[in-house]
N, C-alpha and C positions, 0 to 999 in steps of 0.2 A: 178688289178688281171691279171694273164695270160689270154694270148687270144684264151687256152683253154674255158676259160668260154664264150664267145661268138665269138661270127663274127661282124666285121665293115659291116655295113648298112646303106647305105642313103636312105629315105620315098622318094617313088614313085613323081610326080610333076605330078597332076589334073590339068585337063582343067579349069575349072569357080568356083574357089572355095566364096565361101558365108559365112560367120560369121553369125552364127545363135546368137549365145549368148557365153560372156566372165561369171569369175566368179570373179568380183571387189575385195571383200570379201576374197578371199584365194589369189587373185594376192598381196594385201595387206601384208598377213601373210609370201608370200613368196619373199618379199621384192622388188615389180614389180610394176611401176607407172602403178595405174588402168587408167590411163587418155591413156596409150600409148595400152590400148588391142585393140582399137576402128582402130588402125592406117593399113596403107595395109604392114607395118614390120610387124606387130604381125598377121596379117592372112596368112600372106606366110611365118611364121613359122606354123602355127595351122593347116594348110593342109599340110604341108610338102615339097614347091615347096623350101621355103628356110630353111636352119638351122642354128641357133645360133652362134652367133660367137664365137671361143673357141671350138664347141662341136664337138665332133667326137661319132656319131650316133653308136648304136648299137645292133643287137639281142640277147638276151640272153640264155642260152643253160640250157636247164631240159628235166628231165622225167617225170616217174608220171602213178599213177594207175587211169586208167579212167575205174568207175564202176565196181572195182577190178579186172581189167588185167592190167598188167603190160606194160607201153611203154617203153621201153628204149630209143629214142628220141624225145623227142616235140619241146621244145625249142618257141620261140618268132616268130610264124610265120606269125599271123599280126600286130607284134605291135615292133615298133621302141625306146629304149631308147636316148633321145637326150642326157639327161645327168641328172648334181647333181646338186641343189642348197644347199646353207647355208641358212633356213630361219631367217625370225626377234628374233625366239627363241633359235637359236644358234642350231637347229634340221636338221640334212640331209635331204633333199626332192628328190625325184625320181619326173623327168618331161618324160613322154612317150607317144608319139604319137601312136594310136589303130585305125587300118582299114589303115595302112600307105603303104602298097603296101608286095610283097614278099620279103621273106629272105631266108637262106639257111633252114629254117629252117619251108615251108610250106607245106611241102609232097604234091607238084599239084597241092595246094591254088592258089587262087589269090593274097590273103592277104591285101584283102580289106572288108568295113566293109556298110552293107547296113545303112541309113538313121536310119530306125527306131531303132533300136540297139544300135545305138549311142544317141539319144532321152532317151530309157530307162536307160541306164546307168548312163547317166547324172542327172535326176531323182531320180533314187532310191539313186544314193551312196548321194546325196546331202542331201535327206530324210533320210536318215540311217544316217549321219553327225549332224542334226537338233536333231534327235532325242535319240542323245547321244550314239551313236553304233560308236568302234574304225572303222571305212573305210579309203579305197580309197578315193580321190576325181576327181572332175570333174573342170579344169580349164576352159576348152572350146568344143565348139563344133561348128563343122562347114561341109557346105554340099560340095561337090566335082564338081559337073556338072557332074558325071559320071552315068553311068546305071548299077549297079548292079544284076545281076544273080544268083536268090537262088531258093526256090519255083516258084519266077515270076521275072520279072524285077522290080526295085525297084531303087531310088535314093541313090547315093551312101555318104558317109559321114565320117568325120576323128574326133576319141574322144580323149582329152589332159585328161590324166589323172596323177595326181600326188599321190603320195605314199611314206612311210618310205622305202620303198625296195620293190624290185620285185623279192627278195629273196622266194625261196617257198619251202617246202619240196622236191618237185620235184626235187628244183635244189642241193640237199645234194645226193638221189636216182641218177642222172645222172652219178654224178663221183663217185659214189659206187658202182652201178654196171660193173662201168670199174676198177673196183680195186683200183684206182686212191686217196691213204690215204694223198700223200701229197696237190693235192688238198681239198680235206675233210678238214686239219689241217686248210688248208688256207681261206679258205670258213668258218669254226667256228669261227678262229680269228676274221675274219673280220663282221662276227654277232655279234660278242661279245662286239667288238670295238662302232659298230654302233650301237646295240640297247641293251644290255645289258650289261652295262661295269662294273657294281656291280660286275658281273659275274668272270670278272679276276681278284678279289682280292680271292675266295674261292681258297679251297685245292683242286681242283675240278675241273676246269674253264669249261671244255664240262657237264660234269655232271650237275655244276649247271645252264649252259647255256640250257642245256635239261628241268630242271625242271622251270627254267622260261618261257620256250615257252610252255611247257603245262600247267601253270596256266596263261597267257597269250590268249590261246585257250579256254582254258573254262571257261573264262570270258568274251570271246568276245561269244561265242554261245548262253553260258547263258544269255546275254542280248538280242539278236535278237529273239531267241523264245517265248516270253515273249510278243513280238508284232506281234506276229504271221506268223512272218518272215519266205521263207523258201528259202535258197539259191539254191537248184535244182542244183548243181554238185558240190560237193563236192569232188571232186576228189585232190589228193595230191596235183598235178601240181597247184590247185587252194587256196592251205593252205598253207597262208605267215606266216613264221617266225617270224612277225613283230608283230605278233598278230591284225591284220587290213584283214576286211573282203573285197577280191579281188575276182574280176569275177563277173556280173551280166548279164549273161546272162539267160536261163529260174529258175530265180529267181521271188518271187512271193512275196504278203503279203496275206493271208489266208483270202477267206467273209466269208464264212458258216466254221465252227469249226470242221475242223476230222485231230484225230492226222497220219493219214494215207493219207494225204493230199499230192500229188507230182505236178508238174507241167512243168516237163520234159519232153517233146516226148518221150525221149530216154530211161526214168525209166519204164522201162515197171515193174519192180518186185518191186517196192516203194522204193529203197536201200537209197535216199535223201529221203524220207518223214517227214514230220514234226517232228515225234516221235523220228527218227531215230539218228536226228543228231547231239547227244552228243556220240552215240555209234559211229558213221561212226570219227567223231574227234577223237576220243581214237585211233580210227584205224588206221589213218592218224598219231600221232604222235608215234605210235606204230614203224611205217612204219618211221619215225623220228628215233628215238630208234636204230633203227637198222643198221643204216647209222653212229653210231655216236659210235660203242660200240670199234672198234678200237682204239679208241681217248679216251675212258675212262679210261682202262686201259690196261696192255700189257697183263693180262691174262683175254682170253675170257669168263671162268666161273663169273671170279667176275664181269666182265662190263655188262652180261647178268643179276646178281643178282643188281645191282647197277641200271642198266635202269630201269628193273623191280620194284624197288621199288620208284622210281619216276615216275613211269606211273601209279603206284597204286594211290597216289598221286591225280589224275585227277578229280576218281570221288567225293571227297570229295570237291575240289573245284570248279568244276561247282553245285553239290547241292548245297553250301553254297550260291551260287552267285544267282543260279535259284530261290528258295526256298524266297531269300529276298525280287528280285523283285516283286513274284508275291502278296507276303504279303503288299507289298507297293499299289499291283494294286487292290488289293481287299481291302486297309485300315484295314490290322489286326495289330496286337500289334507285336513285337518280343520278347515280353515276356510271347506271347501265344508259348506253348511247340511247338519241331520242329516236334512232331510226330502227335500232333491236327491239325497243321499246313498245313503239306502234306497231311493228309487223307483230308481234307476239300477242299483242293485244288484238289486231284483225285477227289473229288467228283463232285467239280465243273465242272469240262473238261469233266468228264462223261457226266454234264447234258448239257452243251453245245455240244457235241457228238451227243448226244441223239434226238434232237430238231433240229440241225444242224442249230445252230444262227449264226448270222455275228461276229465272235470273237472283233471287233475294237468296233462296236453298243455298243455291252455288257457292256464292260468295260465302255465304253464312257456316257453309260447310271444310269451305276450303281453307278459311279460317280456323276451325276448328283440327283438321288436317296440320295445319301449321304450328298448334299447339299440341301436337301429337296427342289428342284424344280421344279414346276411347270412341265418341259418341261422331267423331265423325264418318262419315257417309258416302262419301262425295260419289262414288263409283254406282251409289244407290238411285241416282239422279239419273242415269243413263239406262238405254235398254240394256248394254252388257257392260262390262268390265275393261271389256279391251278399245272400247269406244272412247277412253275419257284415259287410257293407261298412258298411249303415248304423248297425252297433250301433260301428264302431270310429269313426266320424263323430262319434257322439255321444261314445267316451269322449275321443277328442281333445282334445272342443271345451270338456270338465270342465279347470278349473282346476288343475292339478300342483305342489308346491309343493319346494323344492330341495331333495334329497335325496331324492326319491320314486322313483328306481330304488336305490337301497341298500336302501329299504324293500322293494320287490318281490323285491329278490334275496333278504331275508332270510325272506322269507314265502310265498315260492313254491318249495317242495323241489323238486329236478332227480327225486328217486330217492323211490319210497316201497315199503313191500313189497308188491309187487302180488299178488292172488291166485294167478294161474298161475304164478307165480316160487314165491311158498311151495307149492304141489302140486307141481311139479319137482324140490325142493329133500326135500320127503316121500317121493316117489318115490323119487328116489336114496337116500335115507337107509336105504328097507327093503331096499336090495340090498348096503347095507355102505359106502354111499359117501359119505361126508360133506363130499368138497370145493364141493358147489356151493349149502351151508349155509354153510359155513364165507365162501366170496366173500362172499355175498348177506348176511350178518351185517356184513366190515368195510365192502361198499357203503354198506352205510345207517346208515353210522355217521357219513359227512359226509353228511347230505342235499340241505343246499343246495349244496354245493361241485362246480365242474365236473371233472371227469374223465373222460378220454379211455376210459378202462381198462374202465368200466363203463357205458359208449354203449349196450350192446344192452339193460340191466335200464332204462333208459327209456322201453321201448317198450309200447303196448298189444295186449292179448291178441290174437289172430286170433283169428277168429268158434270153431274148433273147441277152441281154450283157453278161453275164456271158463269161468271158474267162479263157478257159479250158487247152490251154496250152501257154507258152513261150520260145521265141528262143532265142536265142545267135548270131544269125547271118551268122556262118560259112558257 
């Protein structure tokens, strides 16, 4: 691509850098002797003092609506792309070093990335991975010997993250609002090429390249909320074209159940809350839409009636997608009507609402209930008994159809990373301790799978653990 779309960048070179943990498993997928993560090559790549041979480092250039205002520049201001691989499935991989030092592109930053933040990210996207959600992943992580500067001093730390592209709405919005269509053209080709190539046999190719990112979108949302997932910034700059959910930073998994649920500092108006964030997607590819209508065709009316009728589109295929899973997570039939379906499901989130239950418990419990066992609970979730009696009357009495506890065990995790487990897990990390990272990593690497071994990481917060919000690190 021209080198309007980014700037050449080499990651910063840390004093004492430390290999906390490689990821064997995806160094495998990405055609990388796991035998060779262990060595001091692959950790002076992984902090940044060295880079790859062949690569020529870069930052990437976007925009991007943060909490509905408009940036006209962001761009990659802690995080360094090294480069591409080919993986073992013949798939382009994005390799990108995060917390790697300044770019042009860090308004004052330092464009480093504290300790804990890199902890969490490595975490969730691996648990978001485990637990069948399209993500980012986490190659590596490693601490810097540096002292980072945010709220306090803090350990500072560099995350390898690989991805289909670091392709984002934002970065269609950057060269759109400079007018800039023959980038646009170039920038679609090359999404088309790389993740949707169906796409350039249509009479169409941006068009239908449009309507594959938005059912791409609302199948990736629709399956994170469903585990009570809430990404906390949804902002364009963070909505990859690839359909793979990027960014974790104050990202959350929900204890207690309200769909009004945020976990952002910065949301003060809930605009990411749980409820919200099939409507905030629509808006983000809206904000797509719009970048793209030059390209559809040469007269604006019809490329406005054209986008328009592929973003209508949208919500049809995240209900389908929503609607399914949560039928799988309650074991009902799909041949119980879609409209018995939904009201029973409002109903349910009401009473979970209502009671303010541990949304993961629930599920995990009523699961358990459905295998008639012993060990389930569910009634223990509620202040009384009679709270939660008439809503199990009602799911009973829903039609079940064979195999619908296979389906619940597959779609209701035992283990997810819960907020006060990754603050523990930070905690001990800035005192040098990495084993209770290291658990809490292979935990959630089966998440539906029962084990004895890791009983306690099922549990929800006590009232003084409860953690109320999460950062990102900037």
């Amino acid at each position: 691509m021209p080198e309007r779309f980014f700037s050449k960048q080499l990651p910063a070179k840390v004093p004492d850098a430390q290999l906390i943990r490689t990821n064997s498993d995806l160094a495998k997928e990405l055609g990388i002797d796991p035998a060779s993560l262990a060595s001091p090559a692959a950790l002076a790549i992984f902090s940044g003092n060295e880079i790859p041979k062949g690569a020529e480092p870069i930052a990437q250039a976007y925009s991007g609506h943060q909490f509905g205002g408009f940036v006209p520049q962001l761009g990659d201001g802690r995080a360094i792309l090294l480069g591409e691989v080919i993986d073992t499935n013949g798939k382009r991989r994005d390799i990108q070093l995060k917390g790697a030092g300044r770019t042009v592109f860090s308004r004052g930053g330092d464009g480093k990335s504290a300790l804990g933040p890199v902890l969490r990210e490595y975490l969730v996207s691996e648990a978001m991975h485990a637990l069948g959600v399209p993500t980012t992943r986490a190659l590596a992580a490693v601490a810097t010997g540096e002292t980072i500067t945010r709220e306090e001093p803090t350990p500072g730390g560099v995350f390898t993250r690989v991805a289909a592209s670091h392709i984002r709405v934002g970065t269609f919005q950057y060269f759109s609002a400079q007018r800039d269509t023959e980038a646009l053209k170039l920038l679609t080709e090359h999404c088309i090429q790389r993740h949707y190539p169906s796409a350039a046999e249509s009479e169409n190719p941006t068009l239908a390249f449009l309507e594959q990112v938005i059912a791409a979108q609302a199948k990736l949302v629709s399956a994170w909320m469903p585990l009570g997932f809430i990404h906390g910034v949804m902002n364009t700059d963070n909505c990859s074209v690839s359909g793979e959910t990027i960014d974790y930073g104050p990202c959350a998994f929900m204890d207690n159940f309200h769909p009004d649920r945020t976990f952002s500092f910065i949301d003060k108006r809930g605009r990411y809350a749980w409820a919200n964030q099939a409507t905030i997607c629509h808006w983000n590819l809206t904000r797509l839409a719009e970048t793209l209508l030059p390209l559809i065709t040469t007269d604006p009316e019809k490329s406005k009636e054209l986008a328009q009728g592929a973003l209508e589109k949208f919500i049809g295929h995240f209900q389908s997608h929503y609607l399914t899973r949560f039928r799988e997570k309650l074991g009902l039939s799909t041949e119980t009507d879609l409209e018995t379906s939904a009201t029973f499901l409002k109903t349910t989130l009401g009473t979970l609402t209502k009671h303010e239950v541990d949304f993961t418990l629930f599920f995990r419990h009523l699961t358990l209930l459905a295998a008639e066992s012993d060990r389930a609970d569910l009634t223990g979730l509620f202040p009384n008994a009679g709270s939660v009696k008439e809503w199990v009357g009602q799911w009973q009495s829903i039609q079940k159809p064979t195999g619908y506890l296979q389906k619940m065990r597959a779609s209701n995790p035992i283990l997810i990373p819960r907020n006060h487990r990754i603050e523990e897990v930070i905690q001990a990390a800035y005192q040098n301790d990495f084993a209770p990272f290291h658990r809490l990593t292979e935990a959630l690497a089966t998440p539906y799978q029962e084990n004895p071994s890791y009983t306690d990481l099922e549990a929800a917060p006590l009232p003084e653990e409860i953690v109320q919000n999460t950062f990102c690190g900037t």
